[in-house]
C-alpha positions in Angstrom: 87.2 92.1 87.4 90.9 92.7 88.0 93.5 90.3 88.6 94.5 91.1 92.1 98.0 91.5 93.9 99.3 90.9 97.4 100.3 93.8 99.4 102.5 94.0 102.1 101.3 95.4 105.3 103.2 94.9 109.1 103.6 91.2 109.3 101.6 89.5 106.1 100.3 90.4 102.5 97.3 91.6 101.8 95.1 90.3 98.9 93.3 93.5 97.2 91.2 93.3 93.8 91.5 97.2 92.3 88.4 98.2 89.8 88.2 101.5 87.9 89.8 103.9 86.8 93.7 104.1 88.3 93.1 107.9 89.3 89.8 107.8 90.7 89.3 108.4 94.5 89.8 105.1 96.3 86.9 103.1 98.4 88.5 100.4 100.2 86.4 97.9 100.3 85.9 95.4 103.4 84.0 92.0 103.0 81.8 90.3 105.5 81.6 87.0 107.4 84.5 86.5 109.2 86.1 83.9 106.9 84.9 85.1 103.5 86.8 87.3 101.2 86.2 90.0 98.3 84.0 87.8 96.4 81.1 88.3 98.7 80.7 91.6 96.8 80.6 90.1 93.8 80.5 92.5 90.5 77.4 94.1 92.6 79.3 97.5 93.7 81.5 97.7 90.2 78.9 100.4 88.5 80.0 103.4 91.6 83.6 103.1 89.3 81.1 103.6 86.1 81.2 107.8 87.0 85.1 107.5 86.6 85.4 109.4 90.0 85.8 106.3 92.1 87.7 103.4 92.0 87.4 100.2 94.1 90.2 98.8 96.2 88.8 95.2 97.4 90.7 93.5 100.4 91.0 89.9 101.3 91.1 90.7 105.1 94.1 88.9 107.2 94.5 85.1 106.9 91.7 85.2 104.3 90.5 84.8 101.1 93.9 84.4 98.7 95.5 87.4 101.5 98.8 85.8 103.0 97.4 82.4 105.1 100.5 82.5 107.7 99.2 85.6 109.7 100.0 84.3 113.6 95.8 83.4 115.1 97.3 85.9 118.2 96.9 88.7 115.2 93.5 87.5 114.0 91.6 90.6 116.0 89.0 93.2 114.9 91.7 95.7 116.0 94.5 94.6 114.2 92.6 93.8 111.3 91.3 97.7 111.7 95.0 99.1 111.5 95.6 96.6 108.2 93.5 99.3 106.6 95.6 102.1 107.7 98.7 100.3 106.7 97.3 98.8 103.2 96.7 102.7 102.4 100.0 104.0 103.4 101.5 100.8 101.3 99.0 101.9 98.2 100.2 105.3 98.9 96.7 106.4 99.2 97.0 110.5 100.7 93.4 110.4 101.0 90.4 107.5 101.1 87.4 106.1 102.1 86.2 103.0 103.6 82.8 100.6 103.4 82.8 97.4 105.4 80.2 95.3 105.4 78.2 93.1 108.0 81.8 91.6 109.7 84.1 94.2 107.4 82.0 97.0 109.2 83.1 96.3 112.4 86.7 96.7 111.0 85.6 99.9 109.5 83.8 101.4 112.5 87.0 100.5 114.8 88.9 101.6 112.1 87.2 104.8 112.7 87.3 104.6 116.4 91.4 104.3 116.5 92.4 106.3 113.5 90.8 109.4 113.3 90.1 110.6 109.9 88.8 113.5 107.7 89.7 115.5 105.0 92.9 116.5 106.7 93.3 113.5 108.5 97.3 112.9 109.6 96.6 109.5 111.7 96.4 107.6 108.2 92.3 107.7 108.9 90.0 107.7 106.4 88.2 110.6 105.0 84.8 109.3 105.0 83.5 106.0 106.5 80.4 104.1 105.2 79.5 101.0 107.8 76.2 98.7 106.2 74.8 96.2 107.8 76.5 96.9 111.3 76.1 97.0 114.9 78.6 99.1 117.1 78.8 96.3 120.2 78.4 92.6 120.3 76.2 93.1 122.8 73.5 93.8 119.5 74.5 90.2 118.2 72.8 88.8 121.2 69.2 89.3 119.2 69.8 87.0 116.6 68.9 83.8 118.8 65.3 84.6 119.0 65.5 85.7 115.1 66.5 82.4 114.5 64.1 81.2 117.0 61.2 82.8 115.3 62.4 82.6 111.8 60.1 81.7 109.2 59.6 79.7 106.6 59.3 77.2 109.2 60.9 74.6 106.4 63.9 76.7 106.0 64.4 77.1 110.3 66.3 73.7 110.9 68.5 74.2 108.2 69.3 77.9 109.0 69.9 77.1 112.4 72.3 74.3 112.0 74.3 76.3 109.7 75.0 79.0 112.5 76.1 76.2 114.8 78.3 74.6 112.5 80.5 77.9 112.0 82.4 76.6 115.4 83.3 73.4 113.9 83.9 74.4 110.4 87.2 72.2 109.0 87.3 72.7 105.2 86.3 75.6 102.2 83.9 72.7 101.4 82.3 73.2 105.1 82.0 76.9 105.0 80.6 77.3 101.2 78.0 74.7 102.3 77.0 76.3 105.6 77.2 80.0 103.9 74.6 78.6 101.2 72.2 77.0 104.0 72.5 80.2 106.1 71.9 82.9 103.1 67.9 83.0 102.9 68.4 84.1 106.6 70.0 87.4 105.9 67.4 88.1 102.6 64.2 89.4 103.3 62.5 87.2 101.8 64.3 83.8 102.3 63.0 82.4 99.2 64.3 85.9 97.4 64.9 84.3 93.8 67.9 86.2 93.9 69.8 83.7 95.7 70.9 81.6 93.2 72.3 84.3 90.9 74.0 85.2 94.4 76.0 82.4 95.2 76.8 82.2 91.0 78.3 85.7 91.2 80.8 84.4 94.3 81.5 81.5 93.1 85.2 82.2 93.4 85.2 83.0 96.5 88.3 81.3 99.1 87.0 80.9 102.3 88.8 80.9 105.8 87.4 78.1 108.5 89.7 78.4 110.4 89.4 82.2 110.8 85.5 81.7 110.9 85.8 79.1 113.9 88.2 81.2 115.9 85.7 84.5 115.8 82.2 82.4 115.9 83.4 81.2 119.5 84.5 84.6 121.1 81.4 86.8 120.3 82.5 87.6 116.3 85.8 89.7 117.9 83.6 91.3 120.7 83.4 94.4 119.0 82.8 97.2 121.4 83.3 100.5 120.2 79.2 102.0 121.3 80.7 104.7 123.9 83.6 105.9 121.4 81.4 106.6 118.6 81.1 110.3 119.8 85.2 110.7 119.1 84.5 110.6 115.3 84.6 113.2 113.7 84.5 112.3 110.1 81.6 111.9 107.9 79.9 107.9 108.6 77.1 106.4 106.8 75.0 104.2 108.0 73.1 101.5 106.0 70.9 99.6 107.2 68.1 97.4 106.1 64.6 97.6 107.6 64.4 93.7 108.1 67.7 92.7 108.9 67.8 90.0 111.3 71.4 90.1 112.0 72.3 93.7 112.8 68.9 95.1 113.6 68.2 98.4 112.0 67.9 99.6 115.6 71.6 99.1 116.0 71.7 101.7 113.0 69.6 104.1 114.0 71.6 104.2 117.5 74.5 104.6 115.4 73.6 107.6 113.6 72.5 109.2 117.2 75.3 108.8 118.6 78.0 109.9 115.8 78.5 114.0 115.4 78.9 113.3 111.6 76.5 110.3 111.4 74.0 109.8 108.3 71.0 107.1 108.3 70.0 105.3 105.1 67.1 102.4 106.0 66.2 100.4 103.2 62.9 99.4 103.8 62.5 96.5 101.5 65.7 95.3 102.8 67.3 92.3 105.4 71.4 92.1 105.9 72.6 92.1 101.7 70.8 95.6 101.1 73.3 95.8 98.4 71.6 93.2 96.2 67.9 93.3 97.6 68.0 97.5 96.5 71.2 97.5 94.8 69.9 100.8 93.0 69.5 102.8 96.1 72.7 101.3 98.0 74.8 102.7 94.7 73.1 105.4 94.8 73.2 106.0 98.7 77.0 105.9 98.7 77.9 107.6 95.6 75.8 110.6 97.2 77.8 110.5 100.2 81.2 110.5 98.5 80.3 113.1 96.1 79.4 115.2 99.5 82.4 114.2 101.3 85.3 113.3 99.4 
């Protein structure tokens, strides 16, 4: 893993973890939660570097992770966090890029998307291509998750899951959100007792996390991402991952994605819930090198 700078963009500094080689095209690289950081990918998405065409440009979002902590809570907005990525490429000097958020860090991408147009021959500072897995385009989608919780089974496992979602309001310290993160992880597997857990939370280990950024989203609807009826405006290549039992952004969310976009592509991972990454790691790599290689 790299050592990691800060980077300056408008008012704060950017954390961003670079992997691969120095002249491969760059995949900026936007972590989940809110108030998680780059360490949710672990060393999972370091092999699309192994090709030497790629390199990886990991971002500590604003306020989080080991990113700048002073950002003003008035800036702490999907939009504003959308054009950090804009800004963090002009700063990196990138001419052309890429983007792949995940879960939380694909709503940035998607408004990303939404505000800065992109393409090959973009000249808004968009991205070339953008990849969103695990998303929903509105928070109106986010509404379902109640009665996943509600129905959620191992019955064993339900109390605990469900207490960790309501303690994301309330969360004070690191301490708090590493411990709800861990009781709250067999929910986005799917299979909750997925043995890969454990070698999950060993690979992010490091991770900083952010309560305070987590308790200011958790109580107004995760940003209230609504960018459904814009969708059509982009015309750039998007990717769409989504995993078949996903009880978080419902692969129906996906699916409604990819209708509405003129450039939109579907991959469903069938034997997947929210971290399709690690439950078919094989066919996420291979899903988004193949839509690079086609579009960048």
């Amino acid at each position: 893993m790299g050592e990691g700078r800060l980077v300056r963009v408008a008012d704060t500094r950017l954390f961003v973890d670079e992997r691969g080689p120095a002249n491969g095209f760059p995949l900026i690289v936007l972590h989940g939660g809110p108030g998680l950081d780059h360490h949710e990918f672990g060393d999972y998405l370091d092999p699309i570097t192994a090709t030497g065409r790629y390199r990886l440009v990991l971002v500590d979002e604003r306020a989080q992770g080991r990113s700048d902590r002073s950002a003003p809570p008035e800036t702490w907005t999907i939009e504003r966090m959308a054009a950090d990525v804009t800004d963090l490429a002009a700063e990196l000097g990138l001419d052309s890029y890429a983007v792949l958020g995940h879960s939380f860090g694909s709503f940035l991408a998607l408004q990303h998307a939404v505000d800065f147009p992109g393409g090959p021959h973009a000249t808004s500072g968009g991205a070339a291509a953008t990849i969103a897995s695990g998303s929903v385009p509105s928070a109106r989608w986010l509404a379902k998750v109640a009665d996943e919780l509600a129905a959620f089974e191992p019955a064993d496992l339900r109390d605990q899951v469900q207490a960790s979602w309501d303690r994301e309001a309330f969360a004070q310290t690191e301490a708090d959100v590493a411990a709800l993160i861990r009781d709250q992880m067999p929910f986005h597997f799917r299979d909750p007792r997925d043995p890969r857990l454990a070698d999950y939370h060993r690979r992010t280990a490091d991770a900083r996390y952010a309560p305070d950024v987590l308790r200011a989203f958790a109580t107004e609807e995760y940003g209230g991402l609504d960018v459904e009826d814009r969708l059509p405006e982009v015309r750039h290549p998007v990717l769409i991952l989504s995993g078949r039992h996903d009880r978080t952004c419902p692969v129906e969310a996906g699916q409604d994605m990819a209708a509405r976009l003129p450039a939109g592509e579907l991959v469903i991972f069938e034997e997947s819930g929210h971290m399709m990454y690690i439950e078919e790691q094989d066919k996420y790599l291979a899903a988004v090198t193949d839509f690079l290689d086609a579009h960048t």
